[in-house]
N, C-alpha and C positions, 0 to 999 in steps of 0.2 A: 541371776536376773529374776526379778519378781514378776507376775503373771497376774494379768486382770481376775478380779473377781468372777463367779460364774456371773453374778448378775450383767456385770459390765460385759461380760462376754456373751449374756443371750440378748442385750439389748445393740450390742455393735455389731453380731454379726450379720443381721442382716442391712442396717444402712450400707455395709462394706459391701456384703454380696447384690443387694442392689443398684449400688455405685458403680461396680463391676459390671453388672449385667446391662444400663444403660450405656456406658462405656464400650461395648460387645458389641452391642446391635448397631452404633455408630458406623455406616460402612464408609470407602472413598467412591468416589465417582467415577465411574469411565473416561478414562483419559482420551478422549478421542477428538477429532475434529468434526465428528458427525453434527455439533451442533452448531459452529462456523458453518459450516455447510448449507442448514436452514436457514440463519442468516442471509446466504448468497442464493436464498431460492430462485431469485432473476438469473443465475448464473447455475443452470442444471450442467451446463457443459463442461465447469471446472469439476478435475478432482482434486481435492486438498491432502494435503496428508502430514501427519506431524508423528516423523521416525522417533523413537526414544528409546531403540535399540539397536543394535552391530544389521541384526539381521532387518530390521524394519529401514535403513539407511541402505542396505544395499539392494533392497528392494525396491527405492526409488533411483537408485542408482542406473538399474536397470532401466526402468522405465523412462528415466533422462536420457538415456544411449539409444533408446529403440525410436525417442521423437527425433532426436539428434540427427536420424539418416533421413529425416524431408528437408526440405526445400525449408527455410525458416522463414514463416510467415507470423502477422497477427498474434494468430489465435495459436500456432503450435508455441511460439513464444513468451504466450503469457501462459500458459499452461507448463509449461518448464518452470517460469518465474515461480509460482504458485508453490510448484515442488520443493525447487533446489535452491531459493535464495535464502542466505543463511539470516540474512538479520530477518527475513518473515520467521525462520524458525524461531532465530527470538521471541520473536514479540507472541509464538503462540504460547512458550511456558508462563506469559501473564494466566494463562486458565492454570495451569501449573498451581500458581499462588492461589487465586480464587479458588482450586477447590482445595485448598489445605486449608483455608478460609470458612468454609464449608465443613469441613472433617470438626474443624474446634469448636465451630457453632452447636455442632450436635451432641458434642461432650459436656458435662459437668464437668468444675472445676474440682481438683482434689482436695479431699478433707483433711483437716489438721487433726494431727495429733502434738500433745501438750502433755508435758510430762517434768513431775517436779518432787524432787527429794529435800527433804529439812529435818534437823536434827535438835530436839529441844537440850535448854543449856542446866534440867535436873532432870531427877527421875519424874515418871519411867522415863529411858535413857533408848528406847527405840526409835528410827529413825520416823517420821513422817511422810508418807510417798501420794504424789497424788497422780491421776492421770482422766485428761477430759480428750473425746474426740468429738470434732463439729465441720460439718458443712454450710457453706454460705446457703440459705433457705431461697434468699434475694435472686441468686445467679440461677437455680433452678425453674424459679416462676419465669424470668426473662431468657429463658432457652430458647419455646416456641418463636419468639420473636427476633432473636440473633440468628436461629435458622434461616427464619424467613426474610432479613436482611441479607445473608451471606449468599443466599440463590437471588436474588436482584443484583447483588454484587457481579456475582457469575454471571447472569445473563449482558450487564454490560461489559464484563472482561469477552465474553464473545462477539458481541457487537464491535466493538476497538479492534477485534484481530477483524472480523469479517469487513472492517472499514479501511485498514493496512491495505489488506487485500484487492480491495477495489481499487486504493490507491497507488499499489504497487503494479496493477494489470494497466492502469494508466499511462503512467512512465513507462512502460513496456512498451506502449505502442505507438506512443509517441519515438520515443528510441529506434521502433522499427523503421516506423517512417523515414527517418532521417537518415539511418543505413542506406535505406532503397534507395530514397530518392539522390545521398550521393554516389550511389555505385552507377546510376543512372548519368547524372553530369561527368562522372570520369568517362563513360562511353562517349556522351557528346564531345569532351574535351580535346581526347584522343583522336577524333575527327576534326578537328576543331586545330590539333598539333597539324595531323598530316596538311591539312589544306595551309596552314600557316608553311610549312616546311614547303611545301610546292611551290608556292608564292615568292619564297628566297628562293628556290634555286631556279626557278625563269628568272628572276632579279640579276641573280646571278651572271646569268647566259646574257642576259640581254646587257648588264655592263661590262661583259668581258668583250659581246662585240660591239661595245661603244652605241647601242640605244638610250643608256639611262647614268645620270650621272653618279657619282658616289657616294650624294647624299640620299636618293632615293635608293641605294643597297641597302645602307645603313639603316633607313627606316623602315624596309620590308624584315631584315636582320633582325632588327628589335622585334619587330611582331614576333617574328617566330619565338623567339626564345620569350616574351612575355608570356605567349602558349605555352610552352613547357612547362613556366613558374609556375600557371594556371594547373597546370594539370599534376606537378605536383604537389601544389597546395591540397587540392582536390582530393588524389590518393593520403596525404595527411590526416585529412580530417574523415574517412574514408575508417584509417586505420582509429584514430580515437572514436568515431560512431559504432565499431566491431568491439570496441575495448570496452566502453560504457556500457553495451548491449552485453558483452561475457559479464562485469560485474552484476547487473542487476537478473541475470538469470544464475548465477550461481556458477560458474564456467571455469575450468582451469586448463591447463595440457594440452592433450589431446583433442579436449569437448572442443574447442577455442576452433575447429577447422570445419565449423558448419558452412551451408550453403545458403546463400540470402536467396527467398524469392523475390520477383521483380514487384517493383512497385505500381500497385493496383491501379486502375484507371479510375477516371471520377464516376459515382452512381449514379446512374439513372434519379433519384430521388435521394433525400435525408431522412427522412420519416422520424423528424423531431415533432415530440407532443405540442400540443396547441397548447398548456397551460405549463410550462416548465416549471415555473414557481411551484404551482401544485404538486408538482411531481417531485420536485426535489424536497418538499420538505414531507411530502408521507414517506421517502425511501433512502433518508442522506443515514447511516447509521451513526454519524457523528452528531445527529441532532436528537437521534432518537436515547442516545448515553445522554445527554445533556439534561434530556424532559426527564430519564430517573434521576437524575442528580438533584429534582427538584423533587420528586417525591420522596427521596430517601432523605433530604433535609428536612422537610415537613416533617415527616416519622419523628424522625427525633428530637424536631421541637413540639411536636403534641404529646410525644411521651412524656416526656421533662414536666413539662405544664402538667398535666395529670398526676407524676408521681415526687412532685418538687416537696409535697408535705409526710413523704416516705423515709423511712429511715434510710440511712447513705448502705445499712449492710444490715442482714439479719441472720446471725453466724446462731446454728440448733445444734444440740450434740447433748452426750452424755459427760460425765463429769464422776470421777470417783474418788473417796480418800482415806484412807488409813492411816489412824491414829498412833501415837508411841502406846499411848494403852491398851491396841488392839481390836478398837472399834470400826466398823467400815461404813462408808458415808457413802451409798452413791444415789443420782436424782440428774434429769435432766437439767440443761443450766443455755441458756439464751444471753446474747448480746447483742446489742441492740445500737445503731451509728444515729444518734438524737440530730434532726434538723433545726436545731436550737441557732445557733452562728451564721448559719447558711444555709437558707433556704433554696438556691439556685436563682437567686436575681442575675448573675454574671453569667451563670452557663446556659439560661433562659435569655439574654442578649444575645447572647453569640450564637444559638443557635437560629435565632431570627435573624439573623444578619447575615448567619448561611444559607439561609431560606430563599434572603432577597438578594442577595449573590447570586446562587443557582438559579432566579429566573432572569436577570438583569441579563446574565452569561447564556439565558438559552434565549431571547431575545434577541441578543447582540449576534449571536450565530445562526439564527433563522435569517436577521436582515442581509447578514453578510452571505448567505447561501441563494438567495434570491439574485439578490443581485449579481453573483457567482452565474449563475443559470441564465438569467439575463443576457451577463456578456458573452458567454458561453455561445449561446444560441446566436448571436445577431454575428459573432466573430466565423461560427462557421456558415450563415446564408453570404458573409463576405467575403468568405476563403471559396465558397461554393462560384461565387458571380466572378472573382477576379481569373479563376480553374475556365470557366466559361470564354471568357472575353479570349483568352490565349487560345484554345479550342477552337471556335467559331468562328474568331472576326482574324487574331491578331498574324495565326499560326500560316492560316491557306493566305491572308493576303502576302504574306513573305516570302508559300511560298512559288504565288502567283509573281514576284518581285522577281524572283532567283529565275525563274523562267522568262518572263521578259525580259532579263537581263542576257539570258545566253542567249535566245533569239536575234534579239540587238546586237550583241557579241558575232554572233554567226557573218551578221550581215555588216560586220564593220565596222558596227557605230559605237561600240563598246570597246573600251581596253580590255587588255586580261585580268589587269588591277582593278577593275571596276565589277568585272563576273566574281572575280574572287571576294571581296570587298561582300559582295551581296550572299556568297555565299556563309562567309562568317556571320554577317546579320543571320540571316538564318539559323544557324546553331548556335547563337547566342538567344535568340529567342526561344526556341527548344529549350535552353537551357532554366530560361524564366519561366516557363512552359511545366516544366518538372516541379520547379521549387513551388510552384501553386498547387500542385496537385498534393506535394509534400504536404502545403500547410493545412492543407484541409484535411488529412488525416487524422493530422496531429492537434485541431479542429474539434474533430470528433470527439478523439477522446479527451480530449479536456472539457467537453460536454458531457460525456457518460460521466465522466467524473465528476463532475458540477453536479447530474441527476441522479448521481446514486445508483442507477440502473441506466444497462446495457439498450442502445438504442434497436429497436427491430431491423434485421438484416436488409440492408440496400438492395435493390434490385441491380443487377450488371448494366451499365451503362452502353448503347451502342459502341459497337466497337469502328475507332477513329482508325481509317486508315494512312499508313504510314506514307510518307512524303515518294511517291516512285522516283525514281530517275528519270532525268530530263531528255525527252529525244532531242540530241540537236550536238552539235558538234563541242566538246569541250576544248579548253586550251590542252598546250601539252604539261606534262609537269602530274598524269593523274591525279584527279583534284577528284578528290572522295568525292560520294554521290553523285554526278555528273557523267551522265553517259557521253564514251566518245565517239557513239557512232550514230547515224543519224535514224 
């Protein structure tokens, strides 16, 4: 094998050891979630974490076991979600990509080497060898600047996870809600069975001793058992609200046998901002990816513009060659990519057209985020007043109804079917009673998520006291809630 000249050898070795040595100091980036984290500064309460080893997985493992033993509310729920939902962990190795992104930015591209052997067809009768080594000059000048793309890059690869994020504590808590609030109508329902079963069996009694004919069994009968369908509908969807809630926190096995807390009563206030619009768009992260998307297409159409009359590539190197008669030729040697054919009139279109793209696109998603906030807003003051109306007006007049009804009952003037009757109104309103407080939850957080940020903590609502038991004589047959003694 034949070996460069010394010349060629004091002039290569240092582009090679300086190629190296930028190459070197190129470091990677800490893989951590510490900067998702800044992103969610409105959210100090979450911790994020993205395992990407045995022991950093069983680490959160632990810490999903240790919330696992509360009550599962809100906030311990989406703080699980955060942890252990595996497509969040997806969607964090997008930083993954961006800082390998990052890592190639900071490199030089590798130098060529060229090398060529020929053989003349007389004397001298030695072989011809040449050899040139060269680097793009071009891809060097444009380093500082693919750097300083590939960290905008990254900063929106953390903005898109820290925007998951908000999106997936969302649906958490919406999903809470809907747990609670059926674990709550199975309780009424169950009351709801028993009072239906009492009902059949004075029916019962009273058609076996000839008070009430066959056809009125038969439709006290149906009731009851329409209650059960009810109530098993209810534990149904019961069981699929527990099963939605295991998928989006990450849940398998054993995790799968947490404890639901009760669902919250309505606040005292909302303490929704007076300017929602304004607030969702300084804090949506999906708009704030948007607005780079428009400076990084600019970048690149004012590049273009500026360097459209540049050579396409400016390849520098060394270049050597030895003669069959023994001469050596060596001299640095340049090529040069002439903008002669194409000066960039197409790649100068298209990049103006990604320009007007990317604002057209962050336009279209600030109107659509406004008015997101908008409905947002006016859907939960309406989940707030319908939560009210059932409270205030709908709940005590019912169950001032159920009371006058056994009073009446006491004194005669009522059937049993008629006290009974009034008592199922009642826990059917209860029942509407829940599902309003459900939707205002679920209310909220489709607000938080409309604002980008977490609404300031509700004050606790007075607490509504529960319906007591009625002093007055009930029928026989114990009929849930009704006292039977006077």
């Amino acid at each position: 094998m034949r070996s460069f000249p010394p010349t060629v050898r004091l002039v290569a070795a240092p582009v090679i050891a300086a190629t190296l040595l930028i190459a070197g100091c190129a470091t990677r980036p800490a893989a951590t979630p510490a900067a998702v984290q800044h992103q969610l500064r409105d959210r100090p309460d979450l911790q994020l974490a993205w395992p990407q080893t045995d022991d950093a997985r069983a680490e959160v493992d632990r810490t999903v076991t240790a919330l696992l033993t509360r009550d599962l509310d809100t906030d311990t729920a989406a703080q699980i979600a955060v942890l252990n939902n595996r497509t969040l962990r997806a969607t964090f190795e997008e930083l993954g990509f961006s800082q390998a992104e990052v890592l190639a930015a900071g490199r030089l591209r590798n130098p060529t080497l060229f090398a060529s052997v020929r053989w003349p067809d007389r004397s001298p009768g030695g072989p011809d060898t040449e050899f040139s080594l060269g680097a793009d000059l071009l891809d060097a000048t444009l380093l500082p600047l693919r750097k300083k793309i590939a960290a905008i890059e990254l900063t929106q690869a953390e903005r898109r996870v820290a925007h998951e994020v908000l999106q997936l504590i969302a649906e958490v808590k919406t999903a809470v809600a809907n747990a609670q609030a059926e674990a709550e109508l199975r309780s009424r329902l169950t009351v709801l069975v028993d009072t239906a079963d009492a009902t059949a069996d004075l029916a019962r009694r009273q058609y076996d001793a000839g008070n009430i004919n066959r056809l009125e069994l038969l439709v006290r009968q149906s009731t009851a058992q329409d209650a059960r369908l009810d109530l098993a509908r209810s534990e149904a969807r019961l069981v699929a609200d527990r099963e939605a809630l295991n998928r989006l926190l990450g849940l398998w096995g054993p995790q799968t046998s947490w404890k639901l807390a009760a669902l919250p009563p309505l606040p005292a206030d909302d303490n929704v901002p007076a300017d929602v619009e304004a607030v969702a768009i300084a804090h949506r992260l999906d708009l704030a990816v948007a607005k780079q998307r428009i400076a990084l297409a600019q970048k690149a159409y004012d590049l273009k513009r500026r360097t459209r009359w540049f050579p396409g590539s400016i390849n520098l190197g060394i270049d050597t060659e030895h003669s069959p008669d023994g001469q050596n030729v060596t001299g640095p040697n340049i090529a040069l990519g002439l903008p002669i054919f194409d000066q960039g009139q197409s790649e100068l279109a298209r990049l103006s057209a990604g320009v007007r793209q990317a604002q057209a696109r962050y336009d279209a998603l600030a109107t659509d985020i406004r008015s997101e906030a908008r409905q947002a807003r006016d859907t939960l003051a309406a989940a707030r007043a319908a939560a009210l109306v059932f409270q205030q007006t709908i709940l005590p007049q019912n169950r001032l109804l159920l009371r006058e009804t056994l009073l009446a009952y006491n004194a005669m003037q009522k059937s049993p079917y008629e006290l009974i009757a009034a008592k199922e109104h009642e826990l059917n309103i209860e029942r509407s009673s829940i599902e309003a407080v459900r939707d205002y939850w679920s209310a909220r957080a489709e607000l938080e998520r409309a604002l980008g940020v977490p609404l300031a903590a509700p004050s606790p609502a007075p607490v509504t006291p529960a319906a007591a038991p009625i002093p007055a004589t009930a029928p026989s047959g114990n009929m849930p809630g009704m006292s039977a003694h006077p």
